[in-house]
DRENVOBA-679203 format. One record per residue: residue in three letters; x, y, z of N, C-alpha, C in turn. Coordinates in Angstrom, 1 decimal, decimal comma. Example, Ala and Ser with C-alpha at 12.3 -4.5 7.8 and 13.67 -1.06 7.14 Angstrom:
<sites>
[site 'ala' [13,2 -5,7 7,8] [12,3 -4,5 7,8] [13,2 -3,3 7,8]] [site 'ser' [12,8 -2,2 7,1] [13,7 -1,1 7,1] [12,9 0,0 7,9]] 
</sites>
This chain:
<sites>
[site 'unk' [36,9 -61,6 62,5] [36,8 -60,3 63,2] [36,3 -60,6 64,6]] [site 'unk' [36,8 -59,9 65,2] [36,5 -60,0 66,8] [36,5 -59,0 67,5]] [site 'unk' [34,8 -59,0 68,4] [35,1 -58,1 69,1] [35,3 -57,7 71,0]] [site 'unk' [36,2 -56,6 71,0] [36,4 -56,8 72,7] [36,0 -55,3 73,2]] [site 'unk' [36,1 -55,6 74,7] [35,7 -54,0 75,2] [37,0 -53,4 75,2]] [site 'unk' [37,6 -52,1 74,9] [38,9 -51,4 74,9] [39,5 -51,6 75,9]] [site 'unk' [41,2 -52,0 76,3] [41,8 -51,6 77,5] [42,3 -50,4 77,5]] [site 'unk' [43,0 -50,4 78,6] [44,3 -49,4 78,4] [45,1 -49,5 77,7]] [site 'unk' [46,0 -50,8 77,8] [46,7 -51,3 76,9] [46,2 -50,9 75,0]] [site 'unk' [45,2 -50,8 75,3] [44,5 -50,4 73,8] [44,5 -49,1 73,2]] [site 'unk' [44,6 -47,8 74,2] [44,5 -46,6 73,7] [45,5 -45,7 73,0]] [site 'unk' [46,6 -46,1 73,1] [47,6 -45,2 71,7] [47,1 -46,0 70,3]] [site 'unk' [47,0 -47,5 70,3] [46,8 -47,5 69,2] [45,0 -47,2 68,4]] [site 'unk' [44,1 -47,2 69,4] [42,4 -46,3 69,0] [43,2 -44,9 68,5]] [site 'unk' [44,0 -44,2 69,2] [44,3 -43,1 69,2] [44,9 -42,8 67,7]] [site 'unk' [45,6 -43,9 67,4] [46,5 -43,8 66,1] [45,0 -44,0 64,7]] [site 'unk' [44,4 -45,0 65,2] [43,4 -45,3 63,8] [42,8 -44,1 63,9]] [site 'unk' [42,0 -43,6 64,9] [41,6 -42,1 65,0] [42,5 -41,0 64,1]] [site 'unk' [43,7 -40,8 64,3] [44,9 -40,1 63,2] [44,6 -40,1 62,1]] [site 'unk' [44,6 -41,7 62,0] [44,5 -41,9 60,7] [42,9 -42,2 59,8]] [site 'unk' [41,7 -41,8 60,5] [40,6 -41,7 59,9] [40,0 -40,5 59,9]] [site 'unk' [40,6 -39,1 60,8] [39,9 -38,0 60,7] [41,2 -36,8 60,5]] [site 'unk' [40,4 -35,8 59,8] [41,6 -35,2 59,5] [43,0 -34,6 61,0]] [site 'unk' [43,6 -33,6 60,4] [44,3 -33,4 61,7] [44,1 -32,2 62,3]] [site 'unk' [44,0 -32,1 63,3] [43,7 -31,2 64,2] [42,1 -31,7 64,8]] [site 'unk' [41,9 -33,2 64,7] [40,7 -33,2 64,8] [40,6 -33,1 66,4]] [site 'unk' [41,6 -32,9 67,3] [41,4 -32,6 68,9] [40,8 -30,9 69,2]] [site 'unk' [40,6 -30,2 68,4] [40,8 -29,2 68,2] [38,8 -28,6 68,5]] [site 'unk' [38,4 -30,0 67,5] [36,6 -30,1 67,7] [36,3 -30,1 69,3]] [site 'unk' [34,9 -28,7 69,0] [34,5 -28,9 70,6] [34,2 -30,2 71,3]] [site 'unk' [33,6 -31,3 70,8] [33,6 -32,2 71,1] [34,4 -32,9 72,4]] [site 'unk' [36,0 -32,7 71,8] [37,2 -32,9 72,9] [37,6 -31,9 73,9]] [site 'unk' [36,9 -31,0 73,8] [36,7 -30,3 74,7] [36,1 -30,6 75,9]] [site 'unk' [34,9 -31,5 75,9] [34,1 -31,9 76,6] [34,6 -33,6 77,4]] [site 'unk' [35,7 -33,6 76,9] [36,2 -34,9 76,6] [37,4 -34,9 77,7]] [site 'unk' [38,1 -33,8 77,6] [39,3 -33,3 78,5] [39,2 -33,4 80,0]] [site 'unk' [39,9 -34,6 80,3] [40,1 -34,8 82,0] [39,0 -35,5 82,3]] [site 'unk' [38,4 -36,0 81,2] [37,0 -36,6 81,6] [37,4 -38,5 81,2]] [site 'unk' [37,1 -39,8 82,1] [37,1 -40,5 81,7] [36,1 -41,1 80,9]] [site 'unk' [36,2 -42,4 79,5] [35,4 -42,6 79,0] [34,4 -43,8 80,0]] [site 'unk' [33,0 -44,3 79,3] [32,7 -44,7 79,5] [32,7 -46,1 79,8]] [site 'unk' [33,5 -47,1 79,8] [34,7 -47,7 79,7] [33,8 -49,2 79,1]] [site 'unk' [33,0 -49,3 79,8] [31,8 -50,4 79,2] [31,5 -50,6 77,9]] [site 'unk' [31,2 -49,6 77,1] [31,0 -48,8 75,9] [32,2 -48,6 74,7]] [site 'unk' [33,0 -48,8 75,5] [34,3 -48,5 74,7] [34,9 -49,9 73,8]] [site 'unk' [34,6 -49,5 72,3] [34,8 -51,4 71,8] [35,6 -51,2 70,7]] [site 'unk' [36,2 -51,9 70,5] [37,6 -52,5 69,5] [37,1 -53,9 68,8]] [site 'unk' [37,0 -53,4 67,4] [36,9 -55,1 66,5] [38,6 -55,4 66,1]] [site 'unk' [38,8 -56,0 66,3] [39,9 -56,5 65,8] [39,9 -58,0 64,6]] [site 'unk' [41,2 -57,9 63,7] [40,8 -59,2 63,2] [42,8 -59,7 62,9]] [site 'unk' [43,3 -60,5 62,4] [44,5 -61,2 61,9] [45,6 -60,3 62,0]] [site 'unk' [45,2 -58,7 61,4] [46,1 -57,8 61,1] [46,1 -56,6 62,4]] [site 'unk' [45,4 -56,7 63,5] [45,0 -55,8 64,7] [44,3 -54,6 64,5]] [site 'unk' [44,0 -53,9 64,8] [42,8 -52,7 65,0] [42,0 -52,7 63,9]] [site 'unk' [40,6 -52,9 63,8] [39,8 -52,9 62,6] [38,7 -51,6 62,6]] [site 'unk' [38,5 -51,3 63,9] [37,4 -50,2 64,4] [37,8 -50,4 65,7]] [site 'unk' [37,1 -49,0 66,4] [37,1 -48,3 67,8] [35,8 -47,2 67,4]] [site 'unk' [35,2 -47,3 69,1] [34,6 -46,4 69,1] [34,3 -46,4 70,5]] [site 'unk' [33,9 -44,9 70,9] [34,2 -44,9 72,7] [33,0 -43,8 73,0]] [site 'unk' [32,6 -44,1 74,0] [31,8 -42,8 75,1] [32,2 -42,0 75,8]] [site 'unk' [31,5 -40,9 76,4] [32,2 -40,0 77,4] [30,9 -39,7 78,1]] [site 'unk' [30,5 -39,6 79,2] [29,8 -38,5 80,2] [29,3 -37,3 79,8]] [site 'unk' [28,3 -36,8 79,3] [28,3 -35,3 79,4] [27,5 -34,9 80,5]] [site 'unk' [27,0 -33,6 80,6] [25,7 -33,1 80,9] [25,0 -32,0 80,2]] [site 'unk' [23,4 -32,1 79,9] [22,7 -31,1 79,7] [22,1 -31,3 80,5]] [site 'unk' [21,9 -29,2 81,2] [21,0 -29,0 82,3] [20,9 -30,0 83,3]] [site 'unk' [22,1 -30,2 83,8] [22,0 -31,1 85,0] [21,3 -33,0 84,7]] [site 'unk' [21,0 -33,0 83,1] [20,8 -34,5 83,1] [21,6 -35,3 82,3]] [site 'unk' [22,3 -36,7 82,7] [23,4 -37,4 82,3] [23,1 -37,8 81,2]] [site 'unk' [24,1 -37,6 80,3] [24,0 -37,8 78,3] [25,2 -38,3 78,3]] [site 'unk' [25,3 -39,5 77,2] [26,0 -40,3 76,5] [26,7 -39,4 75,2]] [site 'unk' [28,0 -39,2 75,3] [28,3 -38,5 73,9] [29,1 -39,8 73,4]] [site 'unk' [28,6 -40,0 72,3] [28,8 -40,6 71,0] [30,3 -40,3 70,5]] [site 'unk' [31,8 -40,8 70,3] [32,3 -40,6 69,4] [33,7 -40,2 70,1]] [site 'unk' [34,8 -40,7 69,3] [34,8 -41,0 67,7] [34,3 -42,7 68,0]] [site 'unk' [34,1 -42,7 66,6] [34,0 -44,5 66,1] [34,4 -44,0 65,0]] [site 'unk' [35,4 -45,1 64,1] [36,3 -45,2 63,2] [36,3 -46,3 62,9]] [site 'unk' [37,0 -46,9 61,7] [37,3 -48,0 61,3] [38,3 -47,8 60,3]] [site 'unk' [39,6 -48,4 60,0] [40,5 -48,6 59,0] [39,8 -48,6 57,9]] [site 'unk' [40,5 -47,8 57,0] [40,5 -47,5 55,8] [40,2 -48,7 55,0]] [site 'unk' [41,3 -50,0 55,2] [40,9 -51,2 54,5] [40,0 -51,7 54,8]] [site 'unk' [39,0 -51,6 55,5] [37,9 -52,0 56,0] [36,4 -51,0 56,0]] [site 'unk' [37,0 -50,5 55,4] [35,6 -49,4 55,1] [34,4 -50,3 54,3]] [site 'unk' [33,5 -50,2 54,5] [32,6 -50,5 53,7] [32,3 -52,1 53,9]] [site 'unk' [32,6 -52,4 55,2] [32,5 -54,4 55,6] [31,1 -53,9 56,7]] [site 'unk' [30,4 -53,4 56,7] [29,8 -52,6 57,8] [30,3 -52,6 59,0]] [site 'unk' [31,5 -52,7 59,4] [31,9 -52,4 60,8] [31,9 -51,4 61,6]] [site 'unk' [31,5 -50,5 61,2] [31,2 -49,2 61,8] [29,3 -49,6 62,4]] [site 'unk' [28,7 -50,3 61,3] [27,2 -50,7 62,0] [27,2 -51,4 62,9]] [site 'unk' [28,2 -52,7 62,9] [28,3 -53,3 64,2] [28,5 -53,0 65,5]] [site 'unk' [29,6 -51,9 65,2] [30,2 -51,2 66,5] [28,6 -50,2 66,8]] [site 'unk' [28,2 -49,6 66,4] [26,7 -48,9 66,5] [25,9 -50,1 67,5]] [site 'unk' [25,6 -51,2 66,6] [24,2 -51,4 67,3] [24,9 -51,9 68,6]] [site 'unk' [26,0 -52,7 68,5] [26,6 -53,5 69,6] [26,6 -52,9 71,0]] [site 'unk' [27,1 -51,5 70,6] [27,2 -50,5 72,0] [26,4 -49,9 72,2]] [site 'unk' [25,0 -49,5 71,6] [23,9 -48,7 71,9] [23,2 -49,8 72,6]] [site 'unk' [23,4 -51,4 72,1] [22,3 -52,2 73,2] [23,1 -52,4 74,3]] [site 'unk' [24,5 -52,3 74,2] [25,0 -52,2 75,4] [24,4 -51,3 76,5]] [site 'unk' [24,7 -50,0 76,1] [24,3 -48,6 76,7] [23,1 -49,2 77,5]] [site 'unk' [21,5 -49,7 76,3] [20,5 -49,3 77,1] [20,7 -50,7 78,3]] [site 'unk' [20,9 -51,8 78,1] [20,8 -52,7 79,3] [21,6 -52,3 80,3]] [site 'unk' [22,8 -51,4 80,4] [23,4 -51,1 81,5] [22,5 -49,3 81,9]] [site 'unk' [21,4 -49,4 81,4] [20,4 -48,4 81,8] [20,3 -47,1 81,7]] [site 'unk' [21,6 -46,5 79,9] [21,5 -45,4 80,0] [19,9 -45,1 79,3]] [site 'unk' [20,0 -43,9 78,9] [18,5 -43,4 78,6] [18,5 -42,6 77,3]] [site 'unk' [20,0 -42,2 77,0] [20,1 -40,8 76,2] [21,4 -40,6 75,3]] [site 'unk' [21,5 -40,6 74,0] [22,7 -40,5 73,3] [22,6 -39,4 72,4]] [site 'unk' [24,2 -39,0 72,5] [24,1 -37,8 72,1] [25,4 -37,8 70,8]] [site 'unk' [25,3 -37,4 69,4] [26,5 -37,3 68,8] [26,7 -36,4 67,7]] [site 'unk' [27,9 -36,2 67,1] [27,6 -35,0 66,6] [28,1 -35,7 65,0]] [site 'unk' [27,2 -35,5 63,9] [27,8 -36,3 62,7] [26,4 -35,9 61,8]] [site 'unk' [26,5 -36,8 60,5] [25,5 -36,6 59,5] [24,3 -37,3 59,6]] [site 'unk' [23,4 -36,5 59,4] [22,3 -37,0 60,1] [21,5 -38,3 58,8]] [site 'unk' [22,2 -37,8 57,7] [21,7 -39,3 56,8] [22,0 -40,5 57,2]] [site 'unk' [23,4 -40,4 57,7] [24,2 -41,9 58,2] [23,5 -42,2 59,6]] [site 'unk' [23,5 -41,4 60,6] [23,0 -42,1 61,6] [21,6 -42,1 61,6]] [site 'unk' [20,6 -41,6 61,1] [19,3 -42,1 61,0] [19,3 -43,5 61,1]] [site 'unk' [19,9 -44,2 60,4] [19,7 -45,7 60,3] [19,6 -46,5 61,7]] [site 'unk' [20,1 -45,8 62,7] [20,6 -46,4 64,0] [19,3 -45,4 64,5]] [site 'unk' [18,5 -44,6 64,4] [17,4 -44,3 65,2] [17,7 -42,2 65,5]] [site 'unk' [19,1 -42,5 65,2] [19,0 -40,5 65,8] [18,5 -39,5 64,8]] [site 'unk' [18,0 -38,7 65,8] [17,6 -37,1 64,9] [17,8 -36,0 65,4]] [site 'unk' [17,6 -35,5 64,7] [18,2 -33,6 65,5] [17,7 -33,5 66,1]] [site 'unk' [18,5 -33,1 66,9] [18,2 -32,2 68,5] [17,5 -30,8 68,2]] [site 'unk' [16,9 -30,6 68,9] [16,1 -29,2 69,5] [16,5 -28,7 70,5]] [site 'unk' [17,2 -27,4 70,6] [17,5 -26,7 71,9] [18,3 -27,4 72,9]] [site 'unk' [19,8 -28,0 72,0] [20,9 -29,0 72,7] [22,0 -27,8 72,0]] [site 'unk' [22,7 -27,3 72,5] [23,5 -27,0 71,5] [25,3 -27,3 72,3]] [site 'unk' [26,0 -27,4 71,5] [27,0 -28,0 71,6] [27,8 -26,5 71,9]] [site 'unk' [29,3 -26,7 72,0] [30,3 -25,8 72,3] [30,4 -25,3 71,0]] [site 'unk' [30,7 -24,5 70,7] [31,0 -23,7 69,2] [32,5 -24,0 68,7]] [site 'unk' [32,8 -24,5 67,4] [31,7 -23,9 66,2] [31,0 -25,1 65,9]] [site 'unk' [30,2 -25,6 66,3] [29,6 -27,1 66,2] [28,5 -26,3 65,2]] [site 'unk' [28,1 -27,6 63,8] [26,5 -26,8 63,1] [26,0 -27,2 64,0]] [site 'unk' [24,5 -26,7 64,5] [23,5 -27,2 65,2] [22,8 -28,4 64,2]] [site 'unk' [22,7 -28,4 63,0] [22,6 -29,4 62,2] [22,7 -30,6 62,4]] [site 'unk' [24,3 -30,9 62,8] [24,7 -32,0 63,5] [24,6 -32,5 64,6]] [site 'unk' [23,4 -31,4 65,5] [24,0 -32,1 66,5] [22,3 -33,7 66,8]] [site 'unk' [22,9 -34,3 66,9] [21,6 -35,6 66,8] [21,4 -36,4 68,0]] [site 'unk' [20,5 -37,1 68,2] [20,4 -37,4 69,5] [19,4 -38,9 69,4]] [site 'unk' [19,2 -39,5 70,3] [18,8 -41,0 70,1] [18,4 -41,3 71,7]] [site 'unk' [17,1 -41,8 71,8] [16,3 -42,3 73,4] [16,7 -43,8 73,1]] [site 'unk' [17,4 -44,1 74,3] [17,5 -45,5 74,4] [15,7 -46,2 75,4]] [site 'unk' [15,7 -44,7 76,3] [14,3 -44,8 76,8] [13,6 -44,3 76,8]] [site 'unk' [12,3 -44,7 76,4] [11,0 -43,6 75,6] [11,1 -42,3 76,4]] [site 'unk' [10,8 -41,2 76,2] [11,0 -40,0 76,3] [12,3 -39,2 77,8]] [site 'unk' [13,4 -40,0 77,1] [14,2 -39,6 77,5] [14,7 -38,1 77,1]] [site 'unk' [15,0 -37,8 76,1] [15,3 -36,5 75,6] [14,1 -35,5 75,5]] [site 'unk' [13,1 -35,9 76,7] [11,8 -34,9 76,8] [12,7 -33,9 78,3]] [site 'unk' [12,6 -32,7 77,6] [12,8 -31,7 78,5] [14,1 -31,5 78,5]] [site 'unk' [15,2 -32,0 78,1] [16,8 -31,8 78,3] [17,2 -30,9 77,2]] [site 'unk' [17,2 -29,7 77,9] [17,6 -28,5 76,6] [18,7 -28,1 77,3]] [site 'unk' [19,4 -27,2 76,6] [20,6 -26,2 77,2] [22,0 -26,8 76,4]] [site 'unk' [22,7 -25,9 77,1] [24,3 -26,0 76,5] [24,7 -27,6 77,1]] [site 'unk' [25,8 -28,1 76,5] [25,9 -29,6 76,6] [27,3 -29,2 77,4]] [site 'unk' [27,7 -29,8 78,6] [28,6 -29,5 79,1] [29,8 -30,5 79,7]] [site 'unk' [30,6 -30,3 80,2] [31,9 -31,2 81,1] [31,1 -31,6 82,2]] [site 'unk' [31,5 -33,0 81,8] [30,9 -34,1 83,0] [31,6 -33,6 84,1]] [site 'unk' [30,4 -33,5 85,7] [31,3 -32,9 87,1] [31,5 -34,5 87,9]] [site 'unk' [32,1 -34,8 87,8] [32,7 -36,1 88,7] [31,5 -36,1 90,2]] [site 'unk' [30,9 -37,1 90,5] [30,5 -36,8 91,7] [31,2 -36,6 93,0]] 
</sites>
């Protein structure tokens, strides 16, 4: 297994394992909403591959709350035949220590808060996402100590500088 940062060349087929690991309509989640016209984080964006090609993907995007710059989380996926080799944990820790040495501060994603506790996130307080998101889900993670001090409000489309 090997891993690389995503090209271009790479995104119909992340797009396809994405198909094929969440149900359909999953463009549909506010999430992609926030996502729309927006490029990803491109650093962050990682592909394991191994003999048979695509093993996992998982990618960032830009958001903002209240005017301060947040990391959204997601999708990360992994093929079905590969469920349960922890490849989804690799792709986690690999790109959050990415994230913080390239100096982000703040991650944001929206998922089950049993699974990602392990990696450090917890529910947000007064973040709330586009609707119909549970507020339940929505979880959050300091790459720098009190980074998610004070960052409340609706979570919005990154404005290009």
């Amino acid at each position: 297994m090997q891993l690389f940062q995503e090209t271009p060349a790479d995104w119909w087929e992340v797009e396809a394992l994405y198909d094929l690991c969440f149900a359909p309509g999953r463009e549909a989640l506010s999430s992609y909403r926030l996502r729309e016209g927006v490029a990803p984080v491109a650093d962050l964006c990682l592909v394991l591959r191994d003999e048979n090609g695509l093993a996992a993907a998982i990618r960032y995007w830009p958001v903002q709350i209240g005017g301060a710059e947040v990391l959204l989380l997601g999708p990360i996926a992994v093929h079905p035949t590969h469920q349960g080799e922890g490849l989804g944990g690799w792709l986690m820790r690999e790109s959050l220590g990415r994230a913080a040495r390239l100096g982000y501060g703040r991650v944001l994603l929206v998922g089950d808060e049993p699974y990602y506790r392990r990696f450090g996130f917890a529910r947000l307080e007064g973040v709330v996402m586009p609707p119909p998101t549970n507020p339940a889900r929505v979880l959050g993670l300091e790459l720098e100590a009190g980074a998610w001090q004070g960052v409340r409000g609706e979570v919005a489309k990154h404005l290009a500088a």
